[in-house]
N, C-alpha and C positions, 0 to 999 in steps of 0.2 A: 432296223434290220441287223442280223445279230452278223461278225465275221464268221469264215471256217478257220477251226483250228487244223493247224498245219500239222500231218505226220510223215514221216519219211524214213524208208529205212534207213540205221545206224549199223555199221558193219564194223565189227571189234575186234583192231588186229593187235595182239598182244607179243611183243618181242618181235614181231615179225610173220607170229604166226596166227592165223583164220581163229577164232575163239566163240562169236556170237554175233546175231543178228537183232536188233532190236526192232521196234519199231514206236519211234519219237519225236517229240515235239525237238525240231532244229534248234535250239537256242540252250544257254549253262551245257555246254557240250565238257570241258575242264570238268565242271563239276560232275556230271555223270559217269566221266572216266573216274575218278576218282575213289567217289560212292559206290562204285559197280565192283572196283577191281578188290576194294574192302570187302562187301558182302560176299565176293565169290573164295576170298580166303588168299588172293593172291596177295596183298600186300598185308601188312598188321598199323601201317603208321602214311603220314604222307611223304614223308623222308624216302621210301622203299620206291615211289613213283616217280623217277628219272624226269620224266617230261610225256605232254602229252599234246596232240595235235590232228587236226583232220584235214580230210582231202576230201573235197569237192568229184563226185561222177555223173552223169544224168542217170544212174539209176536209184543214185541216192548219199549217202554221207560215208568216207570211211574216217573211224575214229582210230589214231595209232595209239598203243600205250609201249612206253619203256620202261622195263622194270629195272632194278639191281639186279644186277649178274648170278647173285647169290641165292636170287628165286628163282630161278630158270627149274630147277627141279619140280616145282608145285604145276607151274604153267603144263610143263608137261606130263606131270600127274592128271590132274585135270583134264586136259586136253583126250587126252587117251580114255578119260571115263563119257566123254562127251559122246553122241551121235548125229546131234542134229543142232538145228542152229534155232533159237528160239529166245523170248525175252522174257518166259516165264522161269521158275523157278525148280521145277523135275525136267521138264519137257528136252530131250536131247540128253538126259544123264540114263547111263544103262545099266545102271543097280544100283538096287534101294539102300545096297550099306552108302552110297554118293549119297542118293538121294536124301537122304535125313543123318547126316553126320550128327556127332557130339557137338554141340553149343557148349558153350562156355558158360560158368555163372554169372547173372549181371549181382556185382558187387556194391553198386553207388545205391542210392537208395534217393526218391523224389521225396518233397517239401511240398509239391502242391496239394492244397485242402481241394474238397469241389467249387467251392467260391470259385479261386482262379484257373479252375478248367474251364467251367461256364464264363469268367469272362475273357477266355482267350475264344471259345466260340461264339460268340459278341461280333470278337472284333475282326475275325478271320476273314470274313466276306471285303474287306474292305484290304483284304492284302491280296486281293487274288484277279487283278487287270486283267490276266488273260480268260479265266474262267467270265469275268464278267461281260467281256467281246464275245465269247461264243458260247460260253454256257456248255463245253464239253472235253473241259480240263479237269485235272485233280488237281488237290495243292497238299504240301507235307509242308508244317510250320514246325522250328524248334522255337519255344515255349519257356520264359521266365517264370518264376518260383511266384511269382504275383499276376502271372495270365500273359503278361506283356508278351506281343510275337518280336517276336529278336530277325527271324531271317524267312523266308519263304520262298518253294519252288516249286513251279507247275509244270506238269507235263499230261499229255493224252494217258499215259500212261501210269495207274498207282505206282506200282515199281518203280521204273522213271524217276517220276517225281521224290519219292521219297532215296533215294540214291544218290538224283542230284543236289537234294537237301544234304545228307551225311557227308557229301562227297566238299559241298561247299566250308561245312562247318569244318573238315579237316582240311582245309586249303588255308584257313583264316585263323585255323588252333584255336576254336573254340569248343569248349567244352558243356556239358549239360545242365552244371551249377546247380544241379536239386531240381530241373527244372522237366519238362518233359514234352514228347512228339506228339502232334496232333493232326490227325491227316484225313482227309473227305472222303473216307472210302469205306467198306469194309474190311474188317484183319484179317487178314488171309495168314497162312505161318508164313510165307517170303517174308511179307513185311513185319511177323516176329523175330524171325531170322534178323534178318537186317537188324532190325532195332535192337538187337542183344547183342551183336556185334560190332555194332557202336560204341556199346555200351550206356545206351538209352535207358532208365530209372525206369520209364513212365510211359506207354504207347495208347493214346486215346483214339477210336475213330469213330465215325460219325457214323456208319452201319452196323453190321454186326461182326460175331467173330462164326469159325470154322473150329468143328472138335479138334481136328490138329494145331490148329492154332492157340487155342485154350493152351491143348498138351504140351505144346514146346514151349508158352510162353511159363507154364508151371517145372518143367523142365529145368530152365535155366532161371526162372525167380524173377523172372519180369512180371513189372506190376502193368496190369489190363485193365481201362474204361471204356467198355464202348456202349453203340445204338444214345451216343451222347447228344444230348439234347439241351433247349435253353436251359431246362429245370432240371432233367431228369439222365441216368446215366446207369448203367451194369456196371458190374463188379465181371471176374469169368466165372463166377459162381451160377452158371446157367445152364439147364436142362440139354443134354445131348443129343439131337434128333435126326433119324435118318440111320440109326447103329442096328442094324439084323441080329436079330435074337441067335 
């Protein structure tokens, strides 16, 4: 008999002030703040992250973040483009210049051959306890230059999880070494987004990708594998379907 995975809303107060609502798996809460407040552009380093901490409600989790004093201006950039409270990645932003900012170039460049993509998904299933209790988590591994998984984090949520992964790896300064992300999902752009903001080489996933996703990841010069399998894997060299003539 399989567990249920736990979700719960996460409530993200930033400085003090209402920022977002997730909805996640309770546990690497550190990490999520971390990984979250990178990928939204409030912080650039883990230095910028003062402290972070939650507080228990019966309607669900509130997560605090403290930033440096010296970001207070972005918080409230942000905050002001916002509308709503959501744990995707447009949803609650109220124009599309927000919504698809300028990425950065990713400048590192991955080491991995396909050899050691196929054997980091080999060995992925066996880093993923909570998916294998309930069968309805995701997991974001970061990924040695030889397949080895270095770190892994699940959550109900792709985002989530791959957040709480970048979110960890900057807690502990580690770095990507040639090596690259590998995550059980399809590439959505959030999580190209994310990953170039890491500054991730290499974003493999285990579904497919999204023509935006393609586009941002060529964008900013992220290298893309997905629909990756034992043997078999894409390039983003793939057909665009669903574009109205």
């Amino acid at each position: 008999m399989r567990a249920i995975a736990e979700e719960v809303p996460i409530a993200i107060e930033v400085n003090g002030i209402g920022y977002a609502v997730l909805m996640a798996t309770p546990a690497d809460l550190p990490d999520l703040a971390y990984g979250f407040a990178l990928a939204e552009r409030l912080i650039d380093g883990a230095d910028d992250l003062i402290d972070a901490w939650t507080h228990a409600t019966p309607q669900g989790i509130i997560l605090r973040l403290l930033l440096a004093p010296h970001l207070a201006p972005r918080i409230l950039d942000r905050v002001r483009h916002r509308t709503g409270e959501s744990s995707c990645g447009l949803c609650g932003i109220e124009n599309l210049e927000q919504a698809l900012r300028p990425l950065p170039v990713v400048t590192a460049a991955s080491r991995a051959t396909d050899a050691t993509i196929f054997r980091a998904l080999a060995a992925l299933r066996d880093h993923q306890p909570l998916n294998a209790a309930t069968g309805a988590v995701h997991a974001a591994a970061a990924c040695a230059v030889d397949g080895s998984i270095r770190l892994v984090r699940e959550d109900v949520g792709r985002h989530n999880g791959f957040d709480k992964l970048i979110g960890a790896m900057l807690r502990a300064g580690m770095a990507w070494d040639g090596g690259f992300a590998l995550l059980s999902s399809r590439c959505s752009f959030e999580l190209v987004e994310k990953a170039v903001l890491a500054g991730c080489p290499l974003l493999v996933t285990i579904s497919a990708p999204t023509s935006l996703a393609v586009a941002r990841a060529a964008e900013a010069g992220l290298a893309l594998r997905v629909l990756a399998r034992a043997d078999a894997m894409l390039a983003t060299t793939v057909p665009i379907a669903g574009r109205s003539a």
